[in-house]
N, C-alpha and C positions, 0 to 999 in steps of 0.2 A: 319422450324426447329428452334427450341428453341433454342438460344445462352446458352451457360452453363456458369455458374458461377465460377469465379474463388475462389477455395478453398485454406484455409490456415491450413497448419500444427504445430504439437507442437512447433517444432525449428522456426519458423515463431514468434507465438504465444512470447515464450521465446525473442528475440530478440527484437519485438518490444516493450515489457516491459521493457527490458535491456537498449534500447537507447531511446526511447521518451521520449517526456516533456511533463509536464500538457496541455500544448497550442494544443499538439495536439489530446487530448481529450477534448469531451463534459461531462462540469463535473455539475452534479445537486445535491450539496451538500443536500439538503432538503431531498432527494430521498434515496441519496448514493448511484447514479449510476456512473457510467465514460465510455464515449461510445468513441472507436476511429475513429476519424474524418473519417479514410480513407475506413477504411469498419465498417460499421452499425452495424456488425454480432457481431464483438470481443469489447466485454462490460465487464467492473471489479462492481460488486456490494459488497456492505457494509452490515454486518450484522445490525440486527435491533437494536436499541439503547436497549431494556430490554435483550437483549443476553449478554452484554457487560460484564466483568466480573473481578471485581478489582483483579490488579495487584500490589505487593508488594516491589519489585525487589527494591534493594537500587538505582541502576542506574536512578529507573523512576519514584521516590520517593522525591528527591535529589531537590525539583523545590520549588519555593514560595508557589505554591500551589501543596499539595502530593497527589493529588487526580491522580492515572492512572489509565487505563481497559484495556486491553487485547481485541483487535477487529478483527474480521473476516473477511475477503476478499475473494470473491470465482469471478476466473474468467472464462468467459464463450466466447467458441464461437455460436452463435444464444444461443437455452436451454441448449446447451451439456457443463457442468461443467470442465474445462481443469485444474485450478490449483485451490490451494487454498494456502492461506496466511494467517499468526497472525502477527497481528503488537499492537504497544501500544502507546497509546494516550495518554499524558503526560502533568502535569501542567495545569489540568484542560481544557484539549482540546485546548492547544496553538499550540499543534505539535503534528505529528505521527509518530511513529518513529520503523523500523526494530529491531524485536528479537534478540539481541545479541548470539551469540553462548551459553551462561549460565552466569549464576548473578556474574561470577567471570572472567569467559573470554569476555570482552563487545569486542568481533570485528565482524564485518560484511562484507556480500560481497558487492562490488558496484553493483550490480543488484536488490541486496536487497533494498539498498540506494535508487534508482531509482523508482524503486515500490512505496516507502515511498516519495515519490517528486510525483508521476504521484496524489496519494489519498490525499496527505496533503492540505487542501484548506487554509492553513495559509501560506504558503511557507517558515516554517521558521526550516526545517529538518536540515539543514546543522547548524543553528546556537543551536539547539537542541542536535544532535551528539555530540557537543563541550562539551557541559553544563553537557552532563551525560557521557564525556568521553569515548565515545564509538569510537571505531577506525575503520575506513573502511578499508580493506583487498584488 
């Protein structure tokens, strides 16, 4: 008899985006994968770098260099598509940083935050939050 696998659900899924750290994803920035250490299955993939799509927003504008995009996240568990996510790359790809609620309300939830910590291979969200004023919620 086949042992069965254990399966994970969306509140599953939700949570461990909510509380994990980078550390505990395999992250192949080349790729733009993020695999989680603990099951194989549940992976965050990056859209392809010509999808990326400048971004204007005075908040993510605001950097030495004003170069942002707008980037894609879709996370998966095995093929099955479970969430998806827009974040934005700011300063020339110094940081990536959660959608503010709109270009005049910059707050964000901490899970949002978290997401943008699990993708960011520079690890410098929180000093980035600051820079473009954006308030965690």
């Amino acid at each position: 008899m086949k042992k069965k696998e254990p399966t994970m659900n969306i509140q599953d899924v939700n949570r461990i985006l909510a509380t994990s750290s980078q550390d505990d994803w395999i992250v192949d920035d080349e790729s733009g994968t993020f695999t989680y250490r603990h099951d194989l299955n549940l992976h965050i993939q990056r859209a392809d770098y010509d999808s990326f799509r400048e971004f204007n927003e005075d908040w993510a504008t605001r950097h030495p260099n004003p170069n942002a995009v707008s980037v894609e996240y879709v996370v998966k568990y095995g093929a099955a598509p479970v969430k998806r996510d827009t974040l934005v790359s700011v300063d020339g790809h110094r940081a990536t940083l959660p959608m503010p609620k709109s270009a005049t309300d910059l707050s964000v939830g901490r899970d949002d935050v978290n997401f943008a910590r699990i993708v960011d291979v520079g690890g410098r969200v929180d000093e980035y939050l600051a820079r473009s004023h954006i308030v965690v919620v």
